[in-house]
gemmi code that builds the backbone of each chain (N, CA, C; Angstrom):
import gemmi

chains = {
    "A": [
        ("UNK", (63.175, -18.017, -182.823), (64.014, -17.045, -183.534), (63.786, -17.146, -185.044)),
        ("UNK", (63.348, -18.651, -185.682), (63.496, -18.604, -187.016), (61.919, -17.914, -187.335)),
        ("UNK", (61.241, -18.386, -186.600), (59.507, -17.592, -186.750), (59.766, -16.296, -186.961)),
        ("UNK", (60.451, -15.641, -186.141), (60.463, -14.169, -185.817), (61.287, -13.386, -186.877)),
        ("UNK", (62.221, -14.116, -187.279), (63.162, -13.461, -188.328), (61.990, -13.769, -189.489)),
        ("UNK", (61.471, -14.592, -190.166), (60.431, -15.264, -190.928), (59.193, -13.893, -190.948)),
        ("UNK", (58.737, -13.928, -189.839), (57.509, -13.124, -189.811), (58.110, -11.235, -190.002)),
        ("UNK", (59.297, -10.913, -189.662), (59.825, -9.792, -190.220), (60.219, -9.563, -191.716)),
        ("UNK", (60.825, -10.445, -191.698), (60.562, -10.688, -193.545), (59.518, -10.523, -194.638)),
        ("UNK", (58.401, -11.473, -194.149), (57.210, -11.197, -194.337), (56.109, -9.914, -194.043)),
        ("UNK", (57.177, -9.079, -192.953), (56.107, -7.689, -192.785), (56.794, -7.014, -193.539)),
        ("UNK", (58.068, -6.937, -193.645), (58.671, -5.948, -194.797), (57.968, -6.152, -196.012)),
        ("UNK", (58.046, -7.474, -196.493), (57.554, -7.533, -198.030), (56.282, -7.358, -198.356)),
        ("UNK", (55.681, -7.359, -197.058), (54.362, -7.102, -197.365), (54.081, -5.268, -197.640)),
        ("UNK", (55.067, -4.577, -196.561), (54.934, -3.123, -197.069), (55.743, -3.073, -198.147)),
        ("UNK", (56.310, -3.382, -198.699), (56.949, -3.186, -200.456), (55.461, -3.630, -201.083)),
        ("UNK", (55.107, -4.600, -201.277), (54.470, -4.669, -201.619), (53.284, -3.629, -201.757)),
        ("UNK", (52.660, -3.189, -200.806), (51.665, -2.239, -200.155), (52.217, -0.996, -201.281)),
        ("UNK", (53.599, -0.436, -201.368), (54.239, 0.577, -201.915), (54.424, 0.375, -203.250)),
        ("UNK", (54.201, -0.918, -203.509), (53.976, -0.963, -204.953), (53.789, 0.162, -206.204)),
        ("UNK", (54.688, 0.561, -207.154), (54.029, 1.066, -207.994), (53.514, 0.329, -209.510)),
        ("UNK", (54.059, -0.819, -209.600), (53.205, -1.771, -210.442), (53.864, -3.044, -209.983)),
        ("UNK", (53.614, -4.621, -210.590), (53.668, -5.286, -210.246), (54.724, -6.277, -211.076)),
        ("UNK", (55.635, -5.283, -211.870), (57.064, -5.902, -212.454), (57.852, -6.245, -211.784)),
        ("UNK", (58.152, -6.196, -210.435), (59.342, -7.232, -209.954), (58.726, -8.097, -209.081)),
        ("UNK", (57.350, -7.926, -209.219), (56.049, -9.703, -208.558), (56.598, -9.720, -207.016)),
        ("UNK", (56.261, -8.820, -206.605), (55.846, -8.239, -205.007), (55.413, -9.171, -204.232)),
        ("UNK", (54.491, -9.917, -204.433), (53.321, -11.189, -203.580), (54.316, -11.938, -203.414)),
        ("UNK", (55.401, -12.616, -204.777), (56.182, -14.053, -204.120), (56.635, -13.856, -203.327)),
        ("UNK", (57.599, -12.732, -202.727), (58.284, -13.175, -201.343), (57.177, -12.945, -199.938)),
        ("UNK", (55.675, -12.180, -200.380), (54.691, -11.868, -199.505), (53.944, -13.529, -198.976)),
        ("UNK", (53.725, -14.087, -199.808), (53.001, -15.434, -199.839), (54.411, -16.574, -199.109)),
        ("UNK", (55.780, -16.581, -199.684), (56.463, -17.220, -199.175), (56.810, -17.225, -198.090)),
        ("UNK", (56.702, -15.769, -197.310), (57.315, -15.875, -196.023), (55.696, -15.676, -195.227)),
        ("UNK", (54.758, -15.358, -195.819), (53.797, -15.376, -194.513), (53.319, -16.902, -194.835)),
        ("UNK", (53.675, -17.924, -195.225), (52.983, -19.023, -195.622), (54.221, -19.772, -194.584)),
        ("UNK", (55.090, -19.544, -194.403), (56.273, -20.582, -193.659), (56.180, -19.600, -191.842)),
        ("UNK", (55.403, -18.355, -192.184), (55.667, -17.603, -190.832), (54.342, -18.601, -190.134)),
        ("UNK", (53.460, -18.621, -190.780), (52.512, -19.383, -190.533), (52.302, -20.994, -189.823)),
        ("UNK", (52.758, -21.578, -191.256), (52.859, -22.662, -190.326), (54.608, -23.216, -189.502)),
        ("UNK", (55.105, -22.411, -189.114), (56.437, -22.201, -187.978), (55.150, -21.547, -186.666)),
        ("UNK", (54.125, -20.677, -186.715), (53.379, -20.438, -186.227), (52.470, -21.758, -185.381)),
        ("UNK", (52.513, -22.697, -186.081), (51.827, -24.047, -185.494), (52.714, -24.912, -184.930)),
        ("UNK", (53.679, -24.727, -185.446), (54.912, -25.439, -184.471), (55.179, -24.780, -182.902)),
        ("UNK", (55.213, -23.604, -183.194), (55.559, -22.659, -182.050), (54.512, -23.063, -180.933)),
        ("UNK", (53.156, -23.067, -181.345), (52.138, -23.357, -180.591), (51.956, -24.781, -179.820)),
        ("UNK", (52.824, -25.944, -180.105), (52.763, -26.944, -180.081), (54.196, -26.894, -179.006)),
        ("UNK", (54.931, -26.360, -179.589), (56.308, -26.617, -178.458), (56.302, -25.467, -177.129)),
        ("UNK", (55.075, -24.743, -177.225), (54.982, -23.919, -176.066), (54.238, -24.914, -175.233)),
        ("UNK", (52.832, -25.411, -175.639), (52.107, -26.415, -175.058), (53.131, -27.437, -174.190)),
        ("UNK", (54.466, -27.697, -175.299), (55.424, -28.611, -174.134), (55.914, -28.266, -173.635)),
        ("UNK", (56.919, -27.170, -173.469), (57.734, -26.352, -172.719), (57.272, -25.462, -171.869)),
        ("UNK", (56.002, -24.755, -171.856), (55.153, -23.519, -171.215), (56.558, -22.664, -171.167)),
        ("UNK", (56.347, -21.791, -170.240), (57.456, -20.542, -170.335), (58.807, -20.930, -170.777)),
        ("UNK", (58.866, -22.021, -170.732), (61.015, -22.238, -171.308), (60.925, -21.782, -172.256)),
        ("UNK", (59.812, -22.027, -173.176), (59.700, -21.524, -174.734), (60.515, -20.372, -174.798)),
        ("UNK", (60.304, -19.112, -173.973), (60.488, -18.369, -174.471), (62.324, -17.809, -173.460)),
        ("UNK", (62.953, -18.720, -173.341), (64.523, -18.598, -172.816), (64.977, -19.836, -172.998)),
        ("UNK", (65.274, -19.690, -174.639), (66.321, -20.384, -175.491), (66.974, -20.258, -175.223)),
        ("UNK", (68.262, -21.449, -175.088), (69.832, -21.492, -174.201), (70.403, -20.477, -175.611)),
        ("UNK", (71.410, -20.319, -175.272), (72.090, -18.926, -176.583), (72.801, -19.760, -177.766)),
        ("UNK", (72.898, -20.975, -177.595), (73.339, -22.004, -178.969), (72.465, -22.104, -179.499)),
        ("UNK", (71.312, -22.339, -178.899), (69.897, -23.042, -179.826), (69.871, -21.441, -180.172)),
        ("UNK", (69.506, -20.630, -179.880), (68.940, -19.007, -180.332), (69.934, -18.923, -181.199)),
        ("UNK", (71.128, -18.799, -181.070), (72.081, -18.501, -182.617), (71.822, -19.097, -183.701)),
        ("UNK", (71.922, -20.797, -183.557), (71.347, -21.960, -184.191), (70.222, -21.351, -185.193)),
        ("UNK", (69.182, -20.814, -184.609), (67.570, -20.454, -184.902), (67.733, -19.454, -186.220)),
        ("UNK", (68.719, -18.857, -185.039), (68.637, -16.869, -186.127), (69.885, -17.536, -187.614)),
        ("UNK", (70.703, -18.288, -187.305), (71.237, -18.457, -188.622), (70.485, -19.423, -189.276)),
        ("UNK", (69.503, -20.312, -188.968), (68.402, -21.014, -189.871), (67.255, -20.439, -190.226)),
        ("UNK", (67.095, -18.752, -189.774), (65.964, -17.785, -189.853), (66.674, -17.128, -190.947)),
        ("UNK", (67.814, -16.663, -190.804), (68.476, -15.660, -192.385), (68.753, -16.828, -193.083)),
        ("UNK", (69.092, -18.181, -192.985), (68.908, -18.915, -194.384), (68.119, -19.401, -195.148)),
        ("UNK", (66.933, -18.956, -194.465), (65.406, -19.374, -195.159), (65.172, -18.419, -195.946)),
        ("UNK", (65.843, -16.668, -195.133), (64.836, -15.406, -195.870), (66.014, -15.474, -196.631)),
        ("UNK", (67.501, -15.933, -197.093), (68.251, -15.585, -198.552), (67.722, -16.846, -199.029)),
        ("UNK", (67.312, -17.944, -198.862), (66.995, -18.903, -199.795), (65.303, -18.120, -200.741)),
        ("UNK", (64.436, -17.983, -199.585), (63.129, -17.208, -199.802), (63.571, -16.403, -200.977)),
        ("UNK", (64.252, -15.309, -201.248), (64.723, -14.125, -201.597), (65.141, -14.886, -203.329)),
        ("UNK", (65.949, -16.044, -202.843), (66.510, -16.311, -203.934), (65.188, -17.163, -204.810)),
        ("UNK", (64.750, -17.745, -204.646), (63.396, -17.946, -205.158), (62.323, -17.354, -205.850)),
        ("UNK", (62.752, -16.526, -205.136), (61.744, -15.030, -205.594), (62.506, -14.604, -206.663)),
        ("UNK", (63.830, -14.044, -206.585), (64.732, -13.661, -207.933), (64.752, -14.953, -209.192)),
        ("UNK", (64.613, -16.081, -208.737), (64.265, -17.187, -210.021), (63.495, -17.107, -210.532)),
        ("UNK", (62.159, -16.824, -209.694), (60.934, -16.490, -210.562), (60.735, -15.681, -211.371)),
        ("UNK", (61.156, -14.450, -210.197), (61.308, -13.199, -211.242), (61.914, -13.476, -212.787)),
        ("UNK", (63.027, -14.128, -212.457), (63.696, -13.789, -214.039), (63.337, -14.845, -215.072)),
        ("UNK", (63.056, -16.160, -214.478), (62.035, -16.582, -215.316), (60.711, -15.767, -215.584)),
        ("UNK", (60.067, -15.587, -215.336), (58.876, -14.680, -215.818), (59.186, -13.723, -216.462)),
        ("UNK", (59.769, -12.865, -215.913), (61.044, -12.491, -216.599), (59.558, -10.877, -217.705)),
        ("UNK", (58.613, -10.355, -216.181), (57.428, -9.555, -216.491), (58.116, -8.602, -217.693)),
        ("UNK", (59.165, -7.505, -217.259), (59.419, -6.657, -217.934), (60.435, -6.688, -219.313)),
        ("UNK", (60.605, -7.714, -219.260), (61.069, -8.272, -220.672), (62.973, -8.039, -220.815)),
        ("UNK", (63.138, -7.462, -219.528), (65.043, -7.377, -219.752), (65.796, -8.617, -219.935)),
        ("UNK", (65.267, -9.744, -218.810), (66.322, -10.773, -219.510), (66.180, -11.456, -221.037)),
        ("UNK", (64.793, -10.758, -221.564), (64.925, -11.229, -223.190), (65.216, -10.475, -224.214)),
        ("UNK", (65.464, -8.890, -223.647), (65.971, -8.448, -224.391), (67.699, -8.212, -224.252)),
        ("UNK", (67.868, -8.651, -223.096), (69.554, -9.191, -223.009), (70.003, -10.163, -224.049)),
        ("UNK", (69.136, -11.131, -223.705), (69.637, -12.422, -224.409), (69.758, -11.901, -226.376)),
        ("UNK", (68.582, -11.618, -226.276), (68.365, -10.888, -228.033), (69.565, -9.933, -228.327)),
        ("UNK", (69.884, -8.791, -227.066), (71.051, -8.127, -227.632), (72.686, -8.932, -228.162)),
        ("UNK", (72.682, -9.698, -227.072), (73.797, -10.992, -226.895), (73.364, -11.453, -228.043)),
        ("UNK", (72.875, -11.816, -228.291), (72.894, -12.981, -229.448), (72.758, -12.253, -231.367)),
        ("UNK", (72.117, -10.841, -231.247), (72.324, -9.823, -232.311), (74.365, -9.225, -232.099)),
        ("UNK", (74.638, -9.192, -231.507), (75.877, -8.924, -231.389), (77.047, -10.007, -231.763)),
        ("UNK", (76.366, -11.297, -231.625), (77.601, -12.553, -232.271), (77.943, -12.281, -233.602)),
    ],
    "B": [
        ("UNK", (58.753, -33.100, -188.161), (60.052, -34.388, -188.931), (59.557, -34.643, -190.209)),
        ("UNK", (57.963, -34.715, -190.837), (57.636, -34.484, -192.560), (56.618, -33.613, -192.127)),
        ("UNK", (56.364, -32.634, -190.876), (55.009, -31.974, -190.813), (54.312, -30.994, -192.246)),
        ("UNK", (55.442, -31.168, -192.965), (55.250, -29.804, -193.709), (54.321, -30.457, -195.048)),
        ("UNK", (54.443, -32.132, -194.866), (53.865, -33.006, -196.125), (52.096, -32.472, -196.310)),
        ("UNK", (51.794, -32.470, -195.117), (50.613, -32.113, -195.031), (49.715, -30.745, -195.644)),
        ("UNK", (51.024, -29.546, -195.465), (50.831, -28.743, -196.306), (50.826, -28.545, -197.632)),
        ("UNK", (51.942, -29.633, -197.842), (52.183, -29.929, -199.878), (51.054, -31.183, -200.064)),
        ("UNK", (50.866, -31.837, -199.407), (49.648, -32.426, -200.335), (48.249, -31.322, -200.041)),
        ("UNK", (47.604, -31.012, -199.416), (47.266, -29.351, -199.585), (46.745, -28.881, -200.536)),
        ("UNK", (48.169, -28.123, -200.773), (48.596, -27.493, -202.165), (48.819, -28.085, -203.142)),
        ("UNK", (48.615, -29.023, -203.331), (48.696, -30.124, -204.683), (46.761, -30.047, -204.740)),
        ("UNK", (46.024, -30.275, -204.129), (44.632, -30.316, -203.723), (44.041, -29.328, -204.469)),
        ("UNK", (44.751, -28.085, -203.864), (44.207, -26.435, -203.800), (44.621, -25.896, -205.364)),
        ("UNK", (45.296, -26.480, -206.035), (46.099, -25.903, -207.522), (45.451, -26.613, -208.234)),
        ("UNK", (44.933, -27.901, -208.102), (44.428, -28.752, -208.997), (43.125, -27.864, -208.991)),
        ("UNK", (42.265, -27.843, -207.639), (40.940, -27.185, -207.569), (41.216, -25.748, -208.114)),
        ("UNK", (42.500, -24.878, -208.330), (41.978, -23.798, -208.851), (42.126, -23.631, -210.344)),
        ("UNK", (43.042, -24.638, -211.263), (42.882, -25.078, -212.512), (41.442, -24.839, -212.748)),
        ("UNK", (40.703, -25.963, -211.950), (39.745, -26.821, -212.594), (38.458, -25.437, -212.744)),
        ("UNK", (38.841, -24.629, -211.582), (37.967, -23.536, -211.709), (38.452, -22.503, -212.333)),
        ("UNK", (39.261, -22.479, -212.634), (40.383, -21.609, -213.852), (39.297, -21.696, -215.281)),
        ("UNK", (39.308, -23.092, -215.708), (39.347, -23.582, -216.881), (37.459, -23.288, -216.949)),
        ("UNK", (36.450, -23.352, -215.623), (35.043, -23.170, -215.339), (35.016, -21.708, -215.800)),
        ("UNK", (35.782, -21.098, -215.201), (35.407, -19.527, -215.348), (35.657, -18.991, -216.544)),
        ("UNK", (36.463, -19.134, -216.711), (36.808, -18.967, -218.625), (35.978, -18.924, -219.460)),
        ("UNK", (35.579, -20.450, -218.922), (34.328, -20.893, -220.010), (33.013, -20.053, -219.626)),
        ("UNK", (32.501, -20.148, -218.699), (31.488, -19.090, -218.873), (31.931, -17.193, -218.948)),
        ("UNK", (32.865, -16.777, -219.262), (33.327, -15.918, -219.753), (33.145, -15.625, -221.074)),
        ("UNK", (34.178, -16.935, -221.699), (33.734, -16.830, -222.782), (32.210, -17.227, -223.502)),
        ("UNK", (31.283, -17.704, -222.806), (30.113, -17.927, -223.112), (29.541, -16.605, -223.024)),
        ("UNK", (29.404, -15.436, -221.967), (28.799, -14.515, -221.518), (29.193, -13.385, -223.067)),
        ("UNK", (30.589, -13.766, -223.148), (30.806, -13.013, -224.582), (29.779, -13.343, -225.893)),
        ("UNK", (29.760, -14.454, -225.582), (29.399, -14.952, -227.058), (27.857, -14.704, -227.468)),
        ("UNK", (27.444, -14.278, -226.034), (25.687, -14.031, -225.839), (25.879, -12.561, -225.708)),
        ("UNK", (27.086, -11.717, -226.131), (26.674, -10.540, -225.956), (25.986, -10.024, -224.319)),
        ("UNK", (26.101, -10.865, -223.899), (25.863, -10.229, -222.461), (26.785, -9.228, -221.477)),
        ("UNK", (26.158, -8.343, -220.332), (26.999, -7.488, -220.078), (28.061, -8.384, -219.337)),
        ("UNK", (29.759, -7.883, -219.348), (30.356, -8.691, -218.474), (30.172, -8.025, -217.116)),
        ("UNK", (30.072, -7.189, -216.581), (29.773, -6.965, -215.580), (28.687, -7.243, -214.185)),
        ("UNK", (29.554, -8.258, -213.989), (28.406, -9.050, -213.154), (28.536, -9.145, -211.505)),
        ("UNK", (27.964, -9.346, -210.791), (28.452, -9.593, -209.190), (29.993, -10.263, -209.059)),
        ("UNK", (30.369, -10.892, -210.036), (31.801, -11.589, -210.047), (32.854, -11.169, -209.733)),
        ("UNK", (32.421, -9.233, -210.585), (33.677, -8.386, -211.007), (33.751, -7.566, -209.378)),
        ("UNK", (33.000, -7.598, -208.275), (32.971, -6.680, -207.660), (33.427, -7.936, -206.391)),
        ("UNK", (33.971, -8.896, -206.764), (34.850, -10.161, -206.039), (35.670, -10.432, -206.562)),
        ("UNK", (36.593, -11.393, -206.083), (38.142, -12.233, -206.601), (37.570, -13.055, -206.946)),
        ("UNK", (37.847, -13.424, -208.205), (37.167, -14.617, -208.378), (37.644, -15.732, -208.187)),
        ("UNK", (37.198, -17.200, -207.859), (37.564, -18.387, -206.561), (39.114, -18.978, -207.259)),
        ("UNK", (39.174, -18.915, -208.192), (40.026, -19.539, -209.090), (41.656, -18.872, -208.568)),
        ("UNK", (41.769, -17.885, -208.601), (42.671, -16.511, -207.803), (42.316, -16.492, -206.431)),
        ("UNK", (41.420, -16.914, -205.904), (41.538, -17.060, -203.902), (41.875, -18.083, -203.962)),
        ("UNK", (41.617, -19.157, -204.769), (42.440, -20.686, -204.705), (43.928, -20.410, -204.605)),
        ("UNK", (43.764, -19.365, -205.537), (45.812, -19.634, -205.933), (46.733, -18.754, -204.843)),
        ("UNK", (45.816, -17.869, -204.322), (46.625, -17.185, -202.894), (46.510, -18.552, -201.904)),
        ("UNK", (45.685, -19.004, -201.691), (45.598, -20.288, -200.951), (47.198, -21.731, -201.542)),
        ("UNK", (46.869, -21.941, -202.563), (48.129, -22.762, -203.165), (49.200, -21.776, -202.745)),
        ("UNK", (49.418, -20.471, -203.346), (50.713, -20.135, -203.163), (51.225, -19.975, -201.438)),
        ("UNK", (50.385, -20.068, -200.625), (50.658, -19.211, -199.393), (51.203, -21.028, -199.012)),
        ("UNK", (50.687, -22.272, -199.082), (50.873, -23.820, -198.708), (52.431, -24.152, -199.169)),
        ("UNK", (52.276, -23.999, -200.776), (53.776, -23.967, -201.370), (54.821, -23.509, -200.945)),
        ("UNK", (54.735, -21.932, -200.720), (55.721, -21.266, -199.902), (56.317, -21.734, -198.680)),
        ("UNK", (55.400, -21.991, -197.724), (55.518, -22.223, -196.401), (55.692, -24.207, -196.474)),
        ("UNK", (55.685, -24.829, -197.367), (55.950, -26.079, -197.572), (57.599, -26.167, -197.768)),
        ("UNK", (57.697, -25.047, -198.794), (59.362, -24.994, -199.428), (60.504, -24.453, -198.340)),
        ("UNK", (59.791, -23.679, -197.728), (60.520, -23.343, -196.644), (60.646, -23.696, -195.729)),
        ("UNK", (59.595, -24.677, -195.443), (59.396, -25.433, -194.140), (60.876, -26.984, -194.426)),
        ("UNK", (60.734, -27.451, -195.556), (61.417, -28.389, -196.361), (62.830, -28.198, -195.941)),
        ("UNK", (63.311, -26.832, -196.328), (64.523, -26.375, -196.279), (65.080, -26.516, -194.503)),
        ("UNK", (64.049, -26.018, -193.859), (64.449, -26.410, -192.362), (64.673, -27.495, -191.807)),
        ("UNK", (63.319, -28.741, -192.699), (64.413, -30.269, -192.251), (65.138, -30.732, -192.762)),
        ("UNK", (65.637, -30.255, -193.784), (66.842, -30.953, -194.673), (68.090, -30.379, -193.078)),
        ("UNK", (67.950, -28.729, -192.867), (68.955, -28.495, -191.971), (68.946, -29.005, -190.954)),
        ("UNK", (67.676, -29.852, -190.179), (67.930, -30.384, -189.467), (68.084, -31.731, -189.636)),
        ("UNK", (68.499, -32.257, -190.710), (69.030, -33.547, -191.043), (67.685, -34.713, -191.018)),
        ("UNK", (66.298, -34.205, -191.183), (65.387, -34.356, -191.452), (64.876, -35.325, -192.345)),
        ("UNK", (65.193, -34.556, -193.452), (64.965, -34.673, -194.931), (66.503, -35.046, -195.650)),
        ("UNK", (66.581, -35.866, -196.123), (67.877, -36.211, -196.891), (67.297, -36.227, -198.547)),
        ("UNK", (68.772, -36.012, -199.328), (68.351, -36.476, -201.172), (68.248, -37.634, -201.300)),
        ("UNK", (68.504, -38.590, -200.752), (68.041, -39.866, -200.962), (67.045, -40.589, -200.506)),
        ("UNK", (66.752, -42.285, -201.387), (65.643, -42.966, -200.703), (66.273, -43.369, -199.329)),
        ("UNK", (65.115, -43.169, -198.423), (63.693, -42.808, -199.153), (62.852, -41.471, -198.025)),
        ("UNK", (64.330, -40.563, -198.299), (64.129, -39.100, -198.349), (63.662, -38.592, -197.354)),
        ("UNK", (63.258, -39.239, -196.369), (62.327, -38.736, -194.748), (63.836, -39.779, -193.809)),
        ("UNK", (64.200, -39.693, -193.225), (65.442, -40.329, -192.077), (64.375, -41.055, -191.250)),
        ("UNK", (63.390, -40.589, -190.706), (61.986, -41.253, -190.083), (61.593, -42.419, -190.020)),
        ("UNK", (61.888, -42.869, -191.572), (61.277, -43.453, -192.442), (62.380, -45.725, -192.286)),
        ("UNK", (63.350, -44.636, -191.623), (64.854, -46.184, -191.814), (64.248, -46.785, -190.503)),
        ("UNK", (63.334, -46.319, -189.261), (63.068, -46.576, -187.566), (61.428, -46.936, -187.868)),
        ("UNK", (60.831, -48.095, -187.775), (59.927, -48.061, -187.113), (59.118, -47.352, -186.262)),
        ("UNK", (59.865, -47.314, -184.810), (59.881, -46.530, -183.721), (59.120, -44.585, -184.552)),
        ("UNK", (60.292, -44.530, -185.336), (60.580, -42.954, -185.854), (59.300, -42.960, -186.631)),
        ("UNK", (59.642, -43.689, -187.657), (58.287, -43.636, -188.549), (56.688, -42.713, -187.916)),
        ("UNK", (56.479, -44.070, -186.718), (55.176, -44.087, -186.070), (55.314, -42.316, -185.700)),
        ("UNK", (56.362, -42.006, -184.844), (56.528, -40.906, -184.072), (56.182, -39.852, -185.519)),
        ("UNK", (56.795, -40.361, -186.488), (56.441, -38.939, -187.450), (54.683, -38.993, -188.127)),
        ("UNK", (54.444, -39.927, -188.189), (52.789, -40.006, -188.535), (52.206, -39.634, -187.717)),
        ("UNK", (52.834, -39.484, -186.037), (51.497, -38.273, -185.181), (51.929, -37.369, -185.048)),
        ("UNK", (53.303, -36.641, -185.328), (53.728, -35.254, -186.017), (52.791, -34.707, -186.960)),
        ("UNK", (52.968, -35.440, -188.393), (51.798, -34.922, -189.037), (50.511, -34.875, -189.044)),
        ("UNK", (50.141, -36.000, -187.981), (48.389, -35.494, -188.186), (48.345, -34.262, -187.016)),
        ("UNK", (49.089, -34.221, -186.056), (49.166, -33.189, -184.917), (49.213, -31.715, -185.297)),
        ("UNK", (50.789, -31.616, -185.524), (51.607, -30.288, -185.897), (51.322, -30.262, -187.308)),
        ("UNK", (51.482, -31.229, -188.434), (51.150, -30.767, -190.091), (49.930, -30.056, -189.993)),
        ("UNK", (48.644, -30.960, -189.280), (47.548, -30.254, -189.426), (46.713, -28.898, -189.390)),
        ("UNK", (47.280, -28.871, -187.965), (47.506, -27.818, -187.507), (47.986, -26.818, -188.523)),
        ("UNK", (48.949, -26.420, -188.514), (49.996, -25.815, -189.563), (48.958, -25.568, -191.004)),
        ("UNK", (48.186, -26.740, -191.268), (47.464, -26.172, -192.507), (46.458, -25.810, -192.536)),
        ("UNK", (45.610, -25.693, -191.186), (43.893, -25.390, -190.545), (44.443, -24.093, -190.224)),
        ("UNK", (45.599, -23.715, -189.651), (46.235, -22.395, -189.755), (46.048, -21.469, -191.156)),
        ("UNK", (46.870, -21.982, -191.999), (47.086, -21.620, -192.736), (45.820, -20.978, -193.723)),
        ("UNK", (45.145, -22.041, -193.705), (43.625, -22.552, -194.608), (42.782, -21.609, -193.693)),
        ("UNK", (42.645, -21.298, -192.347), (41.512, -19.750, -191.923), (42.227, -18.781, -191.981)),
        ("UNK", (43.554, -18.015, -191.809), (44.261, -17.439, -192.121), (43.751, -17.025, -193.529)),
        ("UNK", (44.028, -17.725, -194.742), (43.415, -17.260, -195.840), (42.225, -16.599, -195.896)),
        ("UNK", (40.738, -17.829, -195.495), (39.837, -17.130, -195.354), (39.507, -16.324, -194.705)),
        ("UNK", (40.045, -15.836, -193.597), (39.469, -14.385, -193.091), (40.123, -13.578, -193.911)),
        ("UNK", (41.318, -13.684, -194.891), (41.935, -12.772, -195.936), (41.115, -12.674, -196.644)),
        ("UNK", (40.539, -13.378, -197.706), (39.775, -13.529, -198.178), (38.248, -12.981, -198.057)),
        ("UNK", (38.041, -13.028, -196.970), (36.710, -12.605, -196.133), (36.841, -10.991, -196.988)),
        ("UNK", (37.608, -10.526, -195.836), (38.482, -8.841, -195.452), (38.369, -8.189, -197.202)),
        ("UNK", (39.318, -9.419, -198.372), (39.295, -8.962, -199.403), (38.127, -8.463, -200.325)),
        ("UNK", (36.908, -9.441, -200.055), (35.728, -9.252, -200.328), (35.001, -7.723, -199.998)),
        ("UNK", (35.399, -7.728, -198.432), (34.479, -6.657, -198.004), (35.008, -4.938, -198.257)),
        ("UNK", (36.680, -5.415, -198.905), (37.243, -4.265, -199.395), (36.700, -3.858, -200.876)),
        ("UNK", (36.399, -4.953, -201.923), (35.969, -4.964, -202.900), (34.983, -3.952, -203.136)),
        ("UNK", (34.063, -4.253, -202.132), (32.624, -4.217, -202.070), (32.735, -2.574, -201.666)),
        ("UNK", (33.406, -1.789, -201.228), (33.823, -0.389, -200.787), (33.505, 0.903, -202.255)),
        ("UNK", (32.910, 1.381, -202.035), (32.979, 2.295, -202.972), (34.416, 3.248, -203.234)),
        ("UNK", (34.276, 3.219, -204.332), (35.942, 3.800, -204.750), (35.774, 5.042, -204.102)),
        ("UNK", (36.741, 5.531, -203.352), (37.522, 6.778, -202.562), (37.536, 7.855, -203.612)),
        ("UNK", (36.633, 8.874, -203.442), (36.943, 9.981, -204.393), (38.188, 10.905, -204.325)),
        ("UNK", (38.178, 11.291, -205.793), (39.877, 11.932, -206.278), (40.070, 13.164, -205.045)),
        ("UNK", (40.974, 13.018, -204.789), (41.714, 14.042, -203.617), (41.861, 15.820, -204.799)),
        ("UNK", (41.506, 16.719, -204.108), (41.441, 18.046, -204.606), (42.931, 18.241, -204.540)),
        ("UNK", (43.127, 18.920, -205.825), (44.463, 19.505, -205.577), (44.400, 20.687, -204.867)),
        ("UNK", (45.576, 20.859, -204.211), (45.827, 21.710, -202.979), (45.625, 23.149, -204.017)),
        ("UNK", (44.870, 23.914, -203.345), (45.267, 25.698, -204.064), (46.126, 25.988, -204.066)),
    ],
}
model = gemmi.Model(1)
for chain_id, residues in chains.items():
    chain = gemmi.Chain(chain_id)
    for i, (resn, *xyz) in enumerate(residues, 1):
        res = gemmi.Residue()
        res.name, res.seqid = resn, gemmi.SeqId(i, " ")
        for name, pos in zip(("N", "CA", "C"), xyz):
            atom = gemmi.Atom()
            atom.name, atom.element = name, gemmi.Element(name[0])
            atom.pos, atom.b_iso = gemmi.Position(*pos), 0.0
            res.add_atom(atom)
        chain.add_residue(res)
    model.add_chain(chain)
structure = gemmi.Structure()
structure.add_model(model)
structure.setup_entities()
């Protein structure tokens, strides 16, 4: 469940990305973050099917809830990462011209 | 249980190597300037390695940080020494050192052809002659 929520994340951002009309709110970080964790959750998956063969795929409904709320806390942590960067980098120059207005206004 | 170490040392590997070719390419950049030579070279019609390095670092990092975040939730990873729970068991320890050469590895031989066939793909898009301008409709 957390792969799957992970790898949807990662296909969305990858079509934002794709839709891009320039590259001021840095499109790739959440593209690279979630296909890089969809990935290797991808090698795990492969490894616990090898042990389980078909159970893999009929998770008791605790572990599957379990999954999907450790799958949306990766993509708001992901998300939030991405907004740190962003505003550190900070491409289009608003949080410095905030700070400059704030601080011309004291 | 640390599979994801394998990916961050990696990416510690892959950032250093794309610095180092960061700082290579530059320099003959700026050399190619300085000879007045054309810049347009087989280079420009590729990514150059320094930038496929860093999709490579960033794609390890990502999937390291996030991977991180999942064993802390699974009580994994703690803030303290000495930060792996694995690490207090003998027993555990051993069990997590064939985690990572198993599942880490994995996870980053994934990761690491994953790139390069991106990489591959990116090349052979490069190499495409630009799509001529669409007619405006009558």
């Amino acid at each position: 469940m957390t792969l799957l929520i992970c790898v949807f994340a990662a296909i969305i951002a990858t079509i934002k990305w794709y839709q891009r009309k320039d590259d001021s709110m840095m499109p790739g970080v959440p593209c690279v973050l979630f296909w890089g964790a969809s990935l290797m959750w991808l090698g795990d998956a492969i490894f616990e099917y090898a042990e389980l063969g078909a159970e893999y795929f009929t998770p008791a409904a605790e572990d599957m809830l379990n999954d999907a709320f450790l799958g949306l806390s990766v993509v708001a942590l992901g998300l939030i990462l991405w907004l740190v960067i962003l505003l550190i980098k900070d491409p289009k120059g608003v949080v410095k011209a905030s700070l400059r207005k704030k601080a011309a206004s004291k | 249980m640390a599979c994801f170490l394998v990916s961050a040392a990696e990416a510690v590997v892959v950032t250093a190597a794309a610095q180092i070719m960061k700082n290579s390419e530059m320099k003959a950049d700026s050399q190619k300037l300085a000879k007045k030579a054309a810049v347009e070279t087989k280079q420009e019609k590729h990514l150059p390695w320094s930038k496929k390095l860093m999709i490579l670092a960033q794609l390890l990092w990502g999937g390291a940080f996030l991977l991180c975040f999942e064993h802390i939730w699974h009580g994994e990873v703690v803030p303290w020494f000495p930060f792996l729970t694995a690490m207090n068991d003998p027993g555990d320890t051993a069990e997590m050192l064939h985690e990572m050469s198993t599942i880490g590895v994995t996870m980053a031989i994934i990761v690491t052809v994953t790139w390069a066939i991106m990489m591959f793909v990116a090349d052979r898009i490069m190499e495409r002659p630009d799509a001529k301008p669409q007619k405006a409709a009558a």
